[in-house]
C-alpha positions as CSV (number, residue, x, y, z in Angstrom):
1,X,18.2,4.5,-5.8
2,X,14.6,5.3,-6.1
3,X,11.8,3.1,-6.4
4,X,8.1,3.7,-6.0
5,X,5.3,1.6,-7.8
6,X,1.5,2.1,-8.8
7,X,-0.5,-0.2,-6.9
8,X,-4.2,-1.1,-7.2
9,X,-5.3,-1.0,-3.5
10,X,-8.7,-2.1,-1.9
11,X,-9.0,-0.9,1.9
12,X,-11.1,-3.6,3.8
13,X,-14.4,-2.4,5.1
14,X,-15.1,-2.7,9.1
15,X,-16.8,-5.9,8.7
16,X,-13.8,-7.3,7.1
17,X,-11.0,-6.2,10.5
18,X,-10.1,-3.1,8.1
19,X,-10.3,0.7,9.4
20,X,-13.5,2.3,10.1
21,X,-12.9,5.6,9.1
22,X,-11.5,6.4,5.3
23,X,-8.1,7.8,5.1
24,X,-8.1,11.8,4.0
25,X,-4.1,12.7,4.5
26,X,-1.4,13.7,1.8
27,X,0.8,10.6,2.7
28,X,-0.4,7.4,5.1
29,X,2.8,5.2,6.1
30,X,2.3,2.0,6.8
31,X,4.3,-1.6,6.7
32,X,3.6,-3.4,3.7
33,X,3.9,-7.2,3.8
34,X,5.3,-9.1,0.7
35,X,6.7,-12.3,0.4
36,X,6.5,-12.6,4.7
37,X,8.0,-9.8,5.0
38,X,7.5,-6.1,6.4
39,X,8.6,-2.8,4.5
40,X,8.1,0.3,5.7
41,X,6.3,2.3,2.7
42,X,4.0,5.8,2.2
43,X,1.0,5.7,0.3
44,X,0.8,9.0,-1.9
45,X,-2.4,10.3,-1.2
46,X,-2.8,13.8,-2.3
47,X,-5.1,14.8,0.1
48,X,-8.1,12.9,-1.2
49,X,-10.9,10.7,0.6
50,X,-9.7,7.0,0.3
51,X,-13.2,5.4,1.8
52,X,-12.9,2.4,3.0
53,X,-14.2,-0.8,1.3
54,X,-13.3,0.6,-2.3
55,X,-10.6,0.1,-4.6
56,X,-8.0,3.0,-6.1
57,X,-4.8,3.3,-7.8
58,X,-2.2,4.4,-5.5
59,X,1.2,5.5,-5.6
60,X,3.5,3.6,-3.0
61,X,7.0,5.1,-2.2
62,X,9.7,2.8,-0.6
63,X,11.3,3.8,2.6
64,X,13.9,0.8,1.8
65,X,14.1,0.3,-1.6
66,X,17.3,-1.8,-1.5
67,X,15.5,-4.3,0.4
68,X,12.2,-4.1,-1.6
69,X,13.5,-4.4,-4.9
70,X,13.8,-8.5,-5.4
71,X,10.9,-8.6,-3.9
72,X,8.2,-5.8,-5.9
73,X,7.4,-6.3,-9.7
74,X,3.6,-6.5,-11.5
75,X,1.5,-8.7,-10.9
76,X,2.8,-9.4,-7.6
77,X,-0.2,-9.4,-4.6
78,X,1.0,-7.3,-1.2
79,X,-0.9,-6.6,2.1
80,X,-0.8,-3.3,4.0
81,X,-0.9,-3.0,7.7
82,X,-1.9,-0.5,10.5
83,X,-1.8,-2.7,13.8
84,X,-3.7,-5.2,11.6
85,X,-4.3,-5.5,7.7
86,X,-6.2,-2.9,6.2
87,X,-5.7,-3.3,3.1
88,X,-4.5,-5.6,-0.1
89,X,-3.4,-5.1,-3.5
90,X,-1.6,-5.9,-6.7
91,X,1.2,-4.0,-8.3
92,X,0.5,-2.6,-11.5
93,X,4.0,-0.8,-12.5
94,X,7.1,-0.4,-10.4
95,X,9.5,2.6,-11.4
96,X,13.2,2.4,-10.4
């Protein structure tokens, strides 16, 4: 089984302990934490500029989506991490 959702993501600004550089790959894998927990996930990013301290509708894939099911649904608030949080966000669809 598949799942993947649409998440509304804002990447934290420096000021704020986010990254200082925006993110420019196709895919950007990261641990996602939701309800004190860690999944592994990939952002889908085609390719385009994700600058840092805005907000964009992203595409989230599931590395484990056994494990991530119970725990993913709208409306539900997550937090990415890369050695620190980064980002935050709020799930807007989820497709199974």
């Amino acid at each position: 089984m598949n799942i993947s959702a649409k998440i509304r993501i804002r990447f934290l600004s420096e000021a704020e302990g986010g990254r200082k550089s925006p993110i420019t790959a196709k895919r950007f894998t990261c641990p996602m934490l939701v309800d004190n927990e860690y999944f592994d996930c990939s952002l889908i990013l085609d390719g385009i500029s994700f600058d840092i301290g805005q907000e964009y509708d992203v595409n989230v894939v599931f590395l484990s989506p056994d494990q991530i099911k119970k725990h993913i649904f709208p409306g539900k608030e997550v937090v990415f991490w890369d050695l620190r949080e980064i980002a935050n966000g709020t799930v807007l669809d989820v497709y199974i």
